[in-house]
C-alpha positions as CSV (number, residue, x, y, z in Angstrom):
1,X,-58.2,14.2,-41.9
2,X,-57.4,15.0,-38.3
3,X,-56.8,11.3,-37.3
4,X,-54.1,10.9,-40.4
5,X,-52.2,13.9,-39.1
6,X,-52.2,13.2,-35.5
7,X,-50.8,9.8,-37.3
8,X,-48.3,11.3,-39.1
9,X,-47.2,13.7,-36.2
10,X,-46.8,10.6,-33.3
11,X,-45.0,8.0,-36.3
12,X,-42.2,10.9,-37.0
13,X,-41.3,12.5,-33.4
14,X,-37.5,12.0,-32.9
15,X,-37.6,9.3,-30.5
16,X,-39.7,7.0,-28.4
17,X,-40.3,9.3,-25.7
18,X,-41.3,12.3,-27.7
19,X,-44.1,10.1,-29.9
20,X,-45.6,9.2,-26.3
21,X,-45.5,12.3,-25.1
22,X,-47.8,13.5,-28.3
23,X,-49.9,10.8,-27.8
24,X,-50.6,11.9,-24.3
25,X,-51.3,15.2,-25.5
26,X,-53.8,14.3,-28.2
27,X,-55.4,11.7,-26.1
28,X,-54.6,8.7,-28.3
29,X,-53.7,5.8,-26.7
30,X,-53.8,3.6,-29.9
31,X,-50.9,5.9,-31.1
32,X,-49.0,5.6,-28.4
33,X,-49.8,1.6,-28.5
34,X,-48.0,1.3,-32.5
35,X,-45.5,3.4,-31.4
36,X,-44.2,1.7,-28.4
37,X,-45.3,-2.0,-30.8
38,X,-42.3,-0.8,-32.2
39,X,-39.5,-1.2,-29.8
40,X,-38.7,-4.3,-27.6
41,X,-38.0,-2.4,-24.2
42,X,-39.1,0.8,-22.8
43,X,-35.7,3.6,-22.8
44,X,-34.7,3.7,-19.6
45,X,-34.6,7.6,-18.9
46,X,-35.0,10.5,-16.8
47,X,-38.3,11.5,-18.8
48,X,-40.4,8.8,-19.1
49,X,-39.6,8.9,-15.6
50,X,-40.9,12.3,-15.5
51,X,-43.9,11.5,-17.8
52,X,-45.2,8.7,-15.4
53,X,-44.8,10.9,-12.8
54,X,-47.1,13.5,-14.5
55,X,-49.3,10.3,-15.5
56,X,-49.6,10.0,-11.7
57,X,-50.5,13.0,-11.4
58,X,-53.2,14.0,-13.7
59,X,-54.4,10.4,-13.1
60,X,-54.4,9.3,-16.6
61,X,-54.2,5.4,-15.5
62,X,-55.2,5.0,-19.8
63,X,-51.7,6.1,-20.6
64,X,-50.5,4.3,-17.4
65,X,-51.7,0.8,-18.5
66,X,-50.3,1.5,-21.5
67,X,-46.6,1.9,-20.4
68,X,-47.4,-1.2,-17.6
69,X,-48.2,-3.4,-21.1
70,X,-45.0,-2.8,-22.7
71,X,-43.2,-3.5,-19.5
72,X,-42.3,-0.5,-17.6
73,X,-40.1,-1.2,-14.2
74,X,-42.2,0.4,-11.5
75,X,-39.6,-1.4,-9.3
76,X,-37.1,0.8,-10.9
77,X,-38.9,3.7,-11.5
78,X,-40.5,4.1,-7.4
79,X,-38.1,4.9,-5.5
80,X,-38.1,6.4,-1.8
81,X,-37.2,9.9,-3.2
82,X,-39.4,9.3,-6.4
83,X,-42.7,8.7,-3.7
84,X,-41.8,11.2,-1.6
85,X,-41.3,13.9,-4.5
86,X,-44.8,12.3,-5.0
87,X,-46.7,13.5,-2.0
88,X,-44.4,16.9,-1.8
89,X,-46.2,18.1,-6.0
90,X,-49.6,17.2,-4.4
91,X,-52.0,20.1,-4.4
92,X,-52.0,22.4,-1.5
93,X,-56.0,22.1,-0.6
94,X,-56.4,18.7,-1.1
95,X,-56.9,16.1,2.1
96,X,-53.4,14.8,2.3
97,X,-52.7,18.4,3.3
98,X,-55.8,18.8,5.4
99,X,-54.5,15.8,7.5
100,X,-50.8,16.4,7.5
101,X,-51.9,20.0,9.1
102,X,-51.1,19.2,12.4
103,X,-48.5,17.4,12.4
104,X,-46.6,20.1,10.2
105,X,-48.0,22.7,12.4
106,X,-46.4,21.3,15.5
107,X,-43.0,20.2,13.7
108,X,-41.6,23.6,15.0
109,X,-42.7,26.4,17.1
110,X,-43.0,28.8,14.1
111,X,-45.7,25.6,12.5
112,X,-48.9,28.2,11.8
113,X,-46.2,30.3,9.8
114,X,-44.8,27.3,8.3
115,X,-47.6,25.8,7.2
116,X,-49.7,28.6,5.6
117,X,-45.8,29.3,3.5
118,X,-46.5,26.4,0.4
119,X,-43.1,26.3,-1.0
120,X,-41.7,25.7,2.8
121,X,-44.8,23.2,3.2
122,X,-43.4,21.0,0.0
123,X,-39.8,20.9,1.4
124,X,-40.5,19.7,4.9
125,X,-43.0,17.4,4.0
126,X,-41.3,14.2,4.5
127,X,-42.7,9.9,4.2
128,X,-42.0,10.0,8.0
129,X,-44.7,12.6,7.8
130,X,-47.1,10.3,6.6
131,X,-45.9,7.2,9.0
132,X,-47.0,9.3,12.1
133,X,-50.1,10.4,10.3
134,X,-51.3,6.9,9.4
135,X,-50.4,5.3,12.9
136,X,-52.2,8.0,14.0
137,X,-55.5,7.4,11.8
138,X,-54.9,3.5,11.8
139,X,-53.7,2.8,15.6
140,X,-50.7,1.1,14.0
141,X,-48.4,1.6,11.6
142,X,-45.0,1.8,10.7
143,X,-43.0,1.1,7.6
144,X,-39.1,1.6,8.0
145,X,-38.4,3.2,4.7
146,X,-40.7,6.2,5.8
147,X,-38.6,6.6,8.9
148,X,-35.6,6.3,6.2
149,X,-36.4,9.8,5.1
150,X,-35.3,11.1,8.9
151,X,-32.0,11.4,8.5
152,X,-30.7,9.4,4.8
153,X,-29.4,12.0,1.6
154,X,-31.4,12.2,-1.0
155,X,-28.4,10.8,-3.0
156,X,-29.4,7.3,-0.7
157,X,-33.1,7.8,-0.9
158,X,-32.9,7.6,-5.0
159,X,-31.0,4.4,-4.5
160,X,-33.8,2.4,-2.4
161,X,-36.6,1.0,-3.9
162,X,-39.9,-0.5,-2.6
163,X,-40.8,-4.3,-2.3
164,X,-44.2,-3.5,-3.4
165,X,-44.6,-0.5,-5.4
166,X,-48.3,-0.8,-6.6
167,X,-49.1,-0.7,-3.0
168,X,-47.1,2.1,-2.2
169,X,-48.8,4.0,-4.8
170,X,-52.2,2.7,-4.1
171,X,-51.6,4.2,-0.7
172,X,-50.6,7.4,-2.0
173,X,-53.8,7.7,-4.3
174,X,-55.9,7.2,-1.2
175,X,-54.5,9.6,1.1
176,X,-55.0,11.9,-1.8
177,X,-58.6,10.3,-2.5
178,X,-58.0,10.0,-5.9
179,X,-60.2,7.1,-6.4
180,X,-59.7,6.0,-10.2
181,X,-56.1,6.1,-9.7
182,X,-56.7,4.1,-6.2
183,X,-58.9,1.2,-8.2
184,X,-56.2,0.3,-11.2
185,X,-53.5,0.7,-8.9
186,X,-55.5,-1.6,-6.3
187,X,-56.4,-4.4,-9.3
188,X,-52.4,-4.8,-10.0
189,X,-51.9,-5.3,-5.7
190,X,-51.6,-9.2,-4.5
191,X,-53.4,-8.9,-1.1
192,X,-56.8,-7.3,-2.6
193,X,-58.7,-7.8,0.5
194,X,-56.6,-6.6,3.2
195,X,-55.8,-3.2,0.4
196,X,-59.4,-2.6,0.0
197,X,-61.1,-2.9,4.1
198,X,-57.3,-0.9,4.5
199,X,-58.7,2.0,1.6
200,X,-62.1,1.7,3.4
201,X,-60.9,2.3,6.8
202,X,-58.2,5.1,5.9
203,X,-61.1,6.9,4.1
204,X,-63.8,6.9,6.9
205,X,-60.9,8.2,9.0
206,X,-60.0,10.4,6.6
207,X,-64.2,12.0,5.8
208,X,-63.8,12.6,10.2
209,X,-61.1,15.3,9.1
210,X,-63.2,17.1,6.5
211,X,-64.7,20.2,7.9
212,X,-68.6,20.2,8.5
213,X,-69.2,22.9,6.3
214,X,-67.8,20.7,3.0
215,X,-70.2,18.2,3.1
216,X,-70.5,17.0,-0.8
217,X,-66.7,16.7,-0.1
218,X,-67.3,14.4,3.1
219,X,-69.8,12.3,0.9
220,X,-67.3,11.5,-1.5
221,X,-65.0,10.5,0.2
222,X,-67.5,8.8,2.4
223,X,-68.5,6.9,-1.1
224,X,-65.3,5.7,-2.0
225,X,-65.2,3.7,1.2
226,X,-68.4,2.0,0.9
227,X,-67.1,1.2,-3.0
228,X,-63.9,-0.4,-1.3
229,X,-65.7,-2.3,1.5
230,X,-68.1,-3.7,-1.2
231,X,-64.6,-4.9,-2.9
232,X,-64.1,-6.6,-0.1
233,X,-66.8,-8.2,0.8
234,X,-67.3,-9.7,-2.7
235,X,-63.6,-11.0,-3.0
236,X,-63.9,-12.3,0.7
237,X,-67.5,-13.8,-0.5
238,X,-65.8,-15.4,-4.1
239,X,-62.9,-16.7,-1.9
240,X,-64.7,-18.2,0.9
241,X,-66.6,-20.2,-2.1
242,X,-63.4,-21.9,-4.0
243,X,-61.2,-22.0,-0.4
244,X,-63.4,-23.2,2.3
245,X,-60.5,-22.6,4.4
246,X,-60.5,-18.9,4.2
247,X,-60.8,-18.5,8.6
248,X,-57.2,-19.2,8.6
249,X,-55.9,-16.7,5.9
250,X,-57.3,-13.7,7.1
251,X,-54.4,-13.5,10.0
252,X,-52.4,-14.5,7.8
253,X,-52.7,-11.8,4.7
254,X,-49.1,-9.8,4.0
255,X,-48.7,-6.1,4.0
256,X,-45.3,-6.4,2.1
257,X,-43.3,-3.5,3.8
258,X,-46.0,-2.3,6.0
259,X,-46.5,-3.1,9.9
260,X,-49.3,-2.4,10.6
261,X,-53.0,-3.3,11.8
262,X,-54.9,-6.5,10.4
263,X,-58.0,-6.7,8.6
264,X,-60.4,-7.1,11.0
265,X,-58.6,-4.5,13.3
266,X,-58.8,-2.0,10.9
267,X,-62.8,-3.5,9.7
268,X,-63.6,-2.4,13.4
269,X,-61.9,0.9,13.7
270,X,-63.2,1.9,10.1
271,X,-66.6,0.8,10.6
272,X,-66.9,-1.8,7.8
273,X,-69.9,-2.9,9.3
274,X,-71.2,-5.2,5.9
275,X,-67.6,-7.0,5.6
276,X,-67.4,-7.4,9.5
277,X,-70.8,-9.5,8.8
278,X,-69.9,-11.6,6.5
279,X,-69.8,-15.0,7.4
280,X,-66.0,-15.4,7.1
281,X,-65.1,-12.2,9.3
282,X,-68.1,-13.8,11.7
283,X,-66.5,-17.1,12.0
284,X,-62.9,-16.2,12.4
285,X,-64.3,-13.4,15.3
286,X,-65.7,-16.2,16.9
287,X,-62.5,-18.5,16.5
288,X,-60.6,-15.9,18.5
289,X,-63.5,-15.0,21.1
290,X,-63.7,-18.8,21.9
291,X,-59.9,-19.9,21.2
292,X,-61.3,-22.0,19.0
293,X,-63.3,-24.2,21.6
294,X,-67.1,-24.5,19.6
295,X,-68.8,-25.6,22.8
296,X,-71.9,-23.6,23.8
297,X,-71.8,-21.3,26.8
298,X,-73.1,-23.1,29.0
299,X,-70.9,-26.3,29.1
300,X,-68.1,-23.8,28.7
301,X,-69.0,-22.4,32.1
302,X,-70.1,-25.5,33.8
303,X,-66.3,-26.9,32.6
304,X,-64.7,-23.3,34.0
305,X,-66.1,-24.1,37.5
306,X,-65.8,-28.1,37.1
307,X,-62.4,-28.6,34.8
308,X,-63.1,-32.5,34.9
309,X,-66.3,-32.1,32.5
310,X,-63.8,-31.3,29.8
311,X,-63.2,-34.9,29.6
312,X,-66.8,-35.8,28.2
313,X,-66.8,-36.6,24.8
314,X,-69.1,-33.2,24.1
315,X,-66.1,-31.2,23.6
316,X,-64.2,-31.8,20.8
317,X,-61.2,-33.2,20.9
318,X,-60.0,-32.1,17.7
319,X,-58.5,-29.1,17.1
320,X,-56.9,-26.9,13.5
321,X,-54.0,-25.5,13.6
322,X,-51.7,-23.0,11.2
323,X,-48.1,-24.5,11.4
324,X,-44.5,-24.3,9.2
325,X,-43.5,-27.2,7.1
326,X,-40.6,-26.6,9.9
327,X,-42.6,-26.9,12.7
328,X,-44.6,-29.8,11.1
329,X,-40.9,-31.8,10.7
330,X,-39.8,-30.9,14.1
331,X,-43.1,-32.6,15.8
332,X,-42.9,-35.8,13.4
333,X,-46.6,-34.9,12.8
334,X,-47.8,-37.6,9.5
335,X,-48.9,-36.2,6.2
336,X,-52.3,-37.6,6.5
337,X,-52.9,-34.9,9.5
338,X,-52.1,-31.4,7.0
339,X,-55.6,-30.6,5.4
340,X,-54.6,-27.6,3.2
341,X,-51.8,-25.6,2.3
342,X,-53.0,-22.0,3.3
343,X,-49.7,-19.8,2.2
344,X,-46.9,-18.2,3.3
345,X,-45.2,-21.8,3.6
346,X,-48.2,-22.4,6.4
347,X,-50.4,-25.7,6.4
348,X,-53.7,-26.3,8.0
349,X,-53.0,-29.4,10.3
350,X,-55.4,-31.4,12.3
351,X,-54.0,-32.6,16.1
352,X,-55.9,-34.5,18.9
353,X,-55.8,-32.7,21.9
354,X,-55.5,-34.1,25.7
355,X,-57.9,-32.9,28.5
356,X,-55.1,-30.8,29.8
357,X,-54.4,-29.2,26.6
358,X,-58.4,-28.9,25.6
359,X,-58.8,-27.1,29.2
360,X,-55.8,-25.0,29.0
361,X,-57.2,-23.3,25.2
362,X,-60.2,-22.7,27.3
363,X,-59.3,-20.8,30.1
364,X,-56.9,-19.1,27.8
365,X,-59.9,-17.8,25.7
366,X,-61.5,-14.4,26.3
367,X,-64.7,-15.9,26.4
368,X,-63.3,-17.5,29.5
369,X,-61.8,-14.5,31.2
370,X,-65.4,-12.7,30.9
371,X,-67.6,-15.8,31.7
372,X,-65.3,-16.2,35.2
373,X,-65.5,-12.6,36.2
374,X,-69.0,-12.5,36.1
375,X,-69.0,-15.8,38.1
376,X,-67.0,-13.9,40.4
377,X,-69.1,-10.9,40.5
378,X,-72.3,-12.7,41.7
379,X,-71.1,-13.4,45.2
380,X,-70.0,-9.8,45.9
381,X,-74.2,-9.2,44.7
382,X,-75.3,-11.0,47.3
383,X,-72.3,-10.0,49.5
384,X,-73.4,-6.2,49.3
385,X,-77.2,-6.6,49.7
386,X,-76.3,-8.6,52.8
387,X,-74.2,-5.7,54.0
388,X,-77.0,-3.3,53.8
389,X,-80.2,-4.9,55.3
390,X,-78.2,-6.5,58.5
391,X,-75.2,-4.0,59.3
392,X,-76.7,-0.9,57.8
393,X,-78.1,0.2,61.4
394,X,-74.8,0.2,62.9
395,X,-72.6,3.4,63.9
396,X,-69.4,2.8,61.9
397,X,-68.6,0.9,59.3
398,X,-67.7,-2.9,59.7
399,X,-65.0,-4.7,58.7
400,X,-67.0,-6.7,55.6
401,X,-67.6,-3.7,54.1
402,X,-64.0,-2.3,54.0
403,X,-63.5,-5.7,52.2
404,X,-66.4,-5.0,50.0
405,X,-65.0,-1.3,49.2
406,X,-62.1,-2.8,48.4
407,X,-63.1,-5.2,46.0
408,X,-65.2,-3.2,44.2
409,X,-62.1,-0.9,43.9
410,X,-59.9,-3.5,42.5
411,X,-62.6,-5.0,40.4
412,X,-63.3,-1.8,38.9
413,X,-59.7,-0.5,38.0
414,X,-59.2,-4.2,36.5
415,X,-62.2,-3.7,34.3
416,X,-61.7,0.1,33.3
417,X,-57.7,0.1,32.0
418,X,-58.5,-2.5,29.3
419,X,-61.0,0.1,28.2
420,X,-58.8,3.2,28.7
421,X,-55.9,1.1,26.8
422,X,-58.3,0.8,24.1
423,X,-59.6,4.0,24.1
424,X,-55.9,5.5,24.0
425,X,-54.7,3.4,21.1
426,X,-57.7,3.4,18.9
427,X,-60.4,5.6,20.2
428,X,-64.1,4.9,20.5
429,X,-64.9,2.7,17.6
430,X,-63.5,-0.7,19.0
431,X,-65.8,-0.4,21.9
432,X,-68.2,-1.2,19.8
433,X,-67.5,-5.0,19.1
434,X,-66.5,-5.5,22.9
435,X,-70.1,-4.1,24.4
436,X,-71.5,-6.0,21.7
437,X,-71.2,-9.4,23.7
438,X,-73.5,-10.1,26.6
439,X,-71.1,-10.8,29.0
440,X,-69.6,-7.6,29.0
441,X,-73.4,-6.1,29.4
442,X,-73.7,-8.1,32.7
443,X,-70.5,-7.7,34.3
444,X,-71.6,-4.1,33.3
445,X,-74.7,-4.3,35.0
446,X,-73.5,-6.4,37.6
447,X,-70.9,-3.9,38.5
448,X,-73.4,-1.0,38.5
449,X,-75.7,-2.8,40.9
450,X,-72.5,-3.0,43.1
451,X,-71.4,0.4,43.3
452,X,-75.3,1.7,43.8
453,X,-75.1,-0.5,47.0
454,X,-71.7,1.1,48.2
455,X,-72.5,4.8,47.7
456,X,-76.0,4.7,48.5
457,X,-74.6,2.7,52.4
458,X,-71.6,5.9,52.3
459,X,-74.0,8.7,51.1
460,X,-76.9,8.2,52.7
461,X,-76.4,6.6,56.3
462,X,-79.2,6.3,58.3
463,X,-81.9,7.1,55.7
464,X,-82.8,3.3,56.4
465,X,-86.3,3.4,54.3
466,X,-84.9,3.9,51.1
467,X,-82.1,2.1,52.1
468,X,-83.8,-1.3,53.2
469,X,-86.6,-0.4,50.3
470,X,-83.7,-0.5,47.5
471,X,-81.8,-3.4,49.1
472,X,-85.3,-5.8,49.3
473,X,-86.0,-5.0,45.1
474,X,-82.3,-5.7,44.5
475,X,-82.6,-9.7,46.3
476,X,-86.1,-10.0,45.3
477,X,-84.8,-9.8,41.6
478,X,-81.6,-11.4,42.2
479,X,-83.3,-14.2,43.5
480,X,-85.7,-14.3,40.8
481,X,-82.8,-14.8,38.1
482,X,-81.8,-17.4,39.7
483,X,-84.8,-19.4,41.1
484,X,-87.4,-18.0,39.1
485,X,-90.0,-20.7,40.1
């Protein structure tokens, strides 16, 4: 019988290593199971370091699991040299290499030669390599034992290990889009949400790479992001339900030895539209947009123009706050006040806040930067419609609208390098949040209304018809919005 012989060959292999090594060759992970049943700790050597690194490879996470059971040290066996030998036996036509192309191309002036030679392509290929390439794809990354690999021996590299292996690895299986490997590597991480809208993001980046012409290839990949952003959009969902609390983790979940973006960064720039709409991403956008100040809009910007109608009891005096046991101790505030304990040694706390501190969280809000500039951009409305039906007709230009050329100038370099910041660090995707709320559409349209009236009174001079035709429509509607009885 074939089983009884595959049996017999596993039970009498010289050593421990050997009998696994069978097993993974016959595909027999109950084998391979007695076997190990038989010995209390894994032998710490140089091959079954090499098998799991073939494991890795062949993504066999069957035979994995089965060394993780009896207690194998990933601590010990990742180390910086071990990941980075990692990424260098990767295939040559696979993404990683696809995405790296550049960046290898331009290490030297000789890169197209470089790149196309594949044993000189495994040698340079370096973690620091993949720091620049994932700051690059993410807008922010950095992890200081990448940069390690700049200028440490490998002697020192094979001596450091990682705080967080499993994520290290998880990483590695989806630059490589290896997406069993990515799932069982991503159910033995801590911080499942943050991995998972990470994996989602990193592979929608990833799929923009892919040429047009491989487009099963782009689907794929485009698939095992929608299977991670449904990940996290359950475990958000399942958390939200036993932690009501959630709002004030999300900031607060740890990337181990990674600096890099947060989640809802990276859910914006990755286009995890369904987890962006859950109601926990919802509510904690709307914590930061407002500063945590629930009022409606329109209180908010009666208060903005009138600070003393923040004393009325309609705002809430009560505000949460994410502070230290330390911090706690060092304001005397009273145990009754801490709601929940929300990790990382951080409490949920409940304070009363003065008028002066409930006004200055409200002008410090974003919601309040955007609600005063368009307060500010209604007078310069009717400042420029003025300017062209009563000094239109004369010969040169007066001195109101120098002033009005000038702050339109000023108003529109202050609005456009937030957006050119943005567009440098991240590119176009996190314009979609910001011209998702109205008051950027009306400063927008504010400010368009604006310039029309500067260039059509610079362009077109004297043409006074079309002039005083435009300028009548433009009041008649302004004053409508306002007064529309």
């Amino acid at each position: 019988d074939l089983d009884i012989i595959q049996s017999i060959t596993v039970e009498t292999a010289a050593d421990v290593i050997g009998a696994v090594k069978l097993a993974v060759k016959l595909g027999r992970t109950d084998l391979a199971r007695e076997r190990l049943s038989l010995v209390r700790h894994l032998p710490y050597a140089w091959e079954m370091d090499k098998l799991l690194t073939d494991l890795l490879l062949e993504e066999n996470v069957e035979f994995i699991d089965v060394l993780l059971t009896f207690n194998l040290s990933m601590e010990r066996y990742l180390t910086i040299e071990a990941l980075q030998q990692l990424y260098r036996k990767s295939s040559n036509n696979d993404l990683l290499r696809l995405c790296l192309k550049p960046k290898l191309d331009g290490s030297n002036g000789d890169g197209a030669n470089e790149f196309n030679d594949p044993p000189r392509v495994k040698a340079n290929l370096c973690l620091y390599h993949i720091n620049e390439l994932l700051k690059k794809l993410t807008g922010k990354f950095h992890s200081h034992y990448y940069e390690l690999t700049r200028e440490a021996s490998s002697d020192e590299l094979n001596e450091r290990t990682f705080q967080g292996p499993f994520q290290e690895l998880f990483l590695w299986a989806i630059l490589r889009q290896r997406q069993k490997l990515a799932l069982f590597l991503w159910r033995k991480c801590e911080e499942g949400v943050f991995l998972a809208v990470f994996a989602s993001c990193l592979s929608r980046r990833i799929a923009r790479v892919i040429p047009s012409h491989e487009r099963q290839r782009k689907l794929q990949v485009l698939a095992n992001a929608d299977e991670f952003e449904d990940l996290a959009v359950t475990m958000i969902s399942s958390c939200a339900n036993v932690y009501p609390n959630i709002t004030w983790t999300i900031p607060t979940f740890t990337k181990v030895s990674w600096n890099c973006a947060d989640t809802e960064w990276l859910g914006l720039i990755g286009r995890c539209r369904r987890f962006m709409g859950t109601r926990e991403m919802q509510d904690y956008i709307y914590f930061k947009w407002t500063n945590d100040v629930s009022a409606r809009t329109l209180p908010v910007s009666a208060g903005l123009l009138f600070p003393p109608l923040f004393a009325l009891s309609y705002f809430s005096t009560e505000k949460n706050e994410a502070m230290t046991r330390e911090q706690i101790e060092k304001e005397g505030i009273d145990d009754s006040q801490i709601q929940a304990y929300i990790g990382d040694d951080c409490y949920l706390v409940e304070k009363q806040l003065s008028v002066k501190e409930i006004i200055a969280q409200t002008y410090m809000s974003p919601r309040a930067k955007f609600m005063l500039r368009f307060i500010i951009y209604l007078p310069f409305l009717f400042f420029a419609t003025n300017t062209i039906l009563y000094e239109m007709p004369r010969l040169r230009y007066t001195l109101s609208e120098l002033f009005l050329a000038i702050t339109l100038f000023i108003q529109v370099l202050d609005a456009g390098f937030p957006f050119v910041d943005l567009a440098r660090k991240c590119g176009k995707h996190h314009f979609d949040f910001f011209l998702s709320l109205p008051f950027v559409w009306l400063e927008t349209a504010i400010a368009l209304q604006l310039l029309i009236c500067l260039f059509l009174r610079l362009f077109l001079k004297y043409n006074f018809y079309l002039m005083k035709s435009f300028a009548a429509i433009l009041r008649k509607s302004a004053s409508l919005f306002f007064c529309p009885s």
